[in-house]
N, C-alpha and C positions, 0 to 999 in steps of 0.2 A: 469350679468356682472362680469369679475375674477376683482377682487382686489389685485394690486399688495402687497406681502409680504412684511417682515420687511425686509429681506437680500436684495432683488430686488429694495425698496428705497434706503437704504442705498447704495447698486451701481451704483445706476442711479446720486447721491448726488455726490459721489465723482467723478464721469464721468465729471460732469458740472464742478465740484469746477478744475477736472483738465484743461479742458477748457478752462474755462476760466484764469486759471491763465499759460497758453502756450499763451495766444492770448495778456494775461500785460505784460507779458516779451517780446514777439514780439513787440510788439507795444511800451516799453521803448527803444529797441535799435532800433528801426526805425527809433526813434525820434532823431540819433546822424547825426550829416552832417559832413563829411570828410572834412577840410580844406584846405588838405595836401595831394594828393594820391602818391605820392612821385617819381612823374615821371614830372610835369610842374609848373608854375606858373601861370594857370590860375584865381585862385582866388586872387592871390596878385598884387601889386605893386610898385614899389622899385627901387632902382639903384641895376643895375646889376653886374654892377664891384663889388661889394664888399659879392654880397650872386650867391649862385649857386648850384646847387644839387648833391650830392655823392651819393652811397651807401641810393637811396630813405629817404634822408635827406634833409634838407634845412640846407644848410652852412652860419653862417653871417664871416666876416673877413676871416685874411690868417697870413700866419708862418711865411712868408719870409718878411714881411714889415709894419709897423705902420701904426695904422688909424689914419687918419688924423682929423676924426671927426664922431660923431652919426651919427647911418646911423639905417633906418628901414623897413624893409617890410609890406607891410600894406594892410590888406583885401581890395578887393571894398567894401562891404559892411559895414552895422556899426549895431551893435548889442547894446541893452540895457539890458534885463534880460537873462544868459545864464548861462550854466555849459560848462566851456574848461577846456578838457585834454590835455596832452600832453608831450612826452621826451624829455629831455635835458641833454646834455653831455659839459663841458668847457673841452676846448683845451689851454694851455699854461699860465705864470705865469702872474698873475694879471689879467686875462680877467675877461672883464664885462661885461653884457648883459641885458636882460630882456623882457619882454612880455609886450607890452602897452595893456592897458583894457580903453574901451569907452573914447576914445582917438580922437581927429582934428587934422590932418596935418598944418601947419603954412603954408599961403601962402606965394612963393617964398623963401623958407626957407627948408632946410634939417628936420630940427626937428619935433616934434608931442611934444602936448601938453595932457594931462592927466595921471591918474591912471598907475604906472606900476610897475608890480610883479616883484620885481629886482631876478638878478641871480649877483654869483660870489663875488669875494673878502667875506668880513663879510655881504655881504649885501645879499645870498641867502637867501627868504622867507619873504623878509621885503617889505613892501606897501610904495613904492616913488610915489611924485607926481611930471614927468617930468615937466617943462619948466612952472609951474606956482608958486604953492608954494613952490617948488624943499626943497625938507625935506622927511625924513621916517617918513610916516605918523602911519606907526604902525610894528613890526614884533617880531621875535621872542628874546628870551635872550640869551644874549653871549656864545656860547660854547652850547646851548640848540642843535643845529643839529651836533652835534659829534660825529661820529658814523652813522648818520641817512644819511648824503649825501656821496655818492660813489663818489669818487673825479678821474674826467678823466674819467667817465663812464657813462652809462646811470640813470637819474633820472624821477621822475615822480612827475610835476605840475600839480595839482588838482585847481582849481577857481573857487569861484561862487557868481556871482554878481546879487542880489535881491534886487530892490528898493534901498535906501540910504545904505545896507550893502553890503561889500564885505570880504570874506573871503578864505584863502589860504590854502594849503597844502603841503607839500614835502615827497614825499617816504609814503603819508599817516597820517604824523604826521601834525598836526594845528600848522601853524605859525601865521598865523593873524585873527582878528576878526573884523573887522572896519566899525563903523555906520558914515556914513557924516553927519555931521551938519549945514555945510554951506549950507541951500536951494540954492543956485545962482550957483552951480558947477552944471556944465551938464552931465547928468548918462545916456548918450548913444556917441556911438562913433565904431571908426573902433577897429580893434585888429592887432598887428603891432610888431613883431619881433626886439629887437634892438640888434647890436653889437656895445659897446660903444666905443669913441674915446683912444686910449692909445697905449699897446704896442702890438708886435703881437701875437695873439691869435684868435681862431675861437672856436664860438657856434655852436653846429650842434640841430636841432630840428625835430620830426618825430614823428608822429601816433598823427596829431594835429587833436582831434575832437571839436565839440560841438553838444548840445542842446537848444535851447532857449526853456524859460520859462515863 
């Protein structure tokens, strides 16, 4: 019987090691689900008067007139351990926005309640907790994104919400690191686009993925 040589393992070794590490990288970006493919809103739901799709974006607000009040888009679904991407661009002075994480819609009620990664004013990159303890629960320091967020352009939110921790990103850079402590807070929920009530301005959002974990 031949026995295979030294050179002959050794290529058969790196055949497999390549292998297999084409079939981990397959299989990590498989693992992402498009929330957004930038042509409906099937996966959401929302008032429509105030969000609507451009340019394979999801638009929240408008330029020509004041919102009158929080408005949000909001998966069917409700997620608890997950990694979301995602771009974001603010349109006009003072808008405000953000992204609800493991979130409950309030019945008969406009609003949602939980976690949400605020955008806009001094408030991009900091962890607010809508409609309960309404406080920033943690983010970054004053002037720390200076430079780092392209203002009236596109940006890129990173989140990733594991058991009691949640932690953010902007452009890359760590803005928050937040362990809950309250046992009694509930760390699953939908995920939910907002354009906040104020003056006229629009959030546009686009290449929204995830992975749960």
């Amino acid at each position: 019987m031949n026995t295979p040589n030294h050179s002959t393992k050794t290529w058969l070794l790196s055949l497999i090691f390549l292998a297999l590490h084409c079939l981990g990288s397959y299989s990590d970006e498989d693992a992402w689900q498009i929330l957004f493919d930038g042509k409906g809103f099937d996966s959401w739901e929302g008032n429509y008067r105030y969000f609507r799709i451009e340019d394979q974006a999801l638009v929240g607000g408008m330029l020509h007139a004041k919102i009158p009040r929080n408005q949000f888009l909001a998966t069917h679904r409700s997620y608890r351990d997950f990694e979301l991407q995602l771009e974001f661009k603010l349109i006009g002075e003072d808008t405000n926005a953000g992204i609800q994480l493991r979130s409950q819609r309030i019945p008969d009620h406009h609003e949602v309640i939980g976690y949400q990664a605020d955008l806009g004013q001094s408030y991009t990159g900091c962890l607010y907790d809508e409609s309960r303890r309404n406080k920033i629960l943690a983010g970054p320091k004053p002037g720390e994104l200076a430079g780092i967020i392209k203002e009236q352009d596109w940006n890129v939110y990173r989140i990733l919400c594991i058991g009691n921790r949640i932690r953010l990103w902007i452009n890359g850079h760590p803005t928050v690191d937040y362990t809950e402590e309250d046992s009694g807070i509930v760390q699953e929920g939908v995920i939910a686009l907002q354009i906040h009530s104020g003056p006229p301005g629009e959030v546009h959002y686009r290449r929204i993925r995830l992975r749960e974990l």
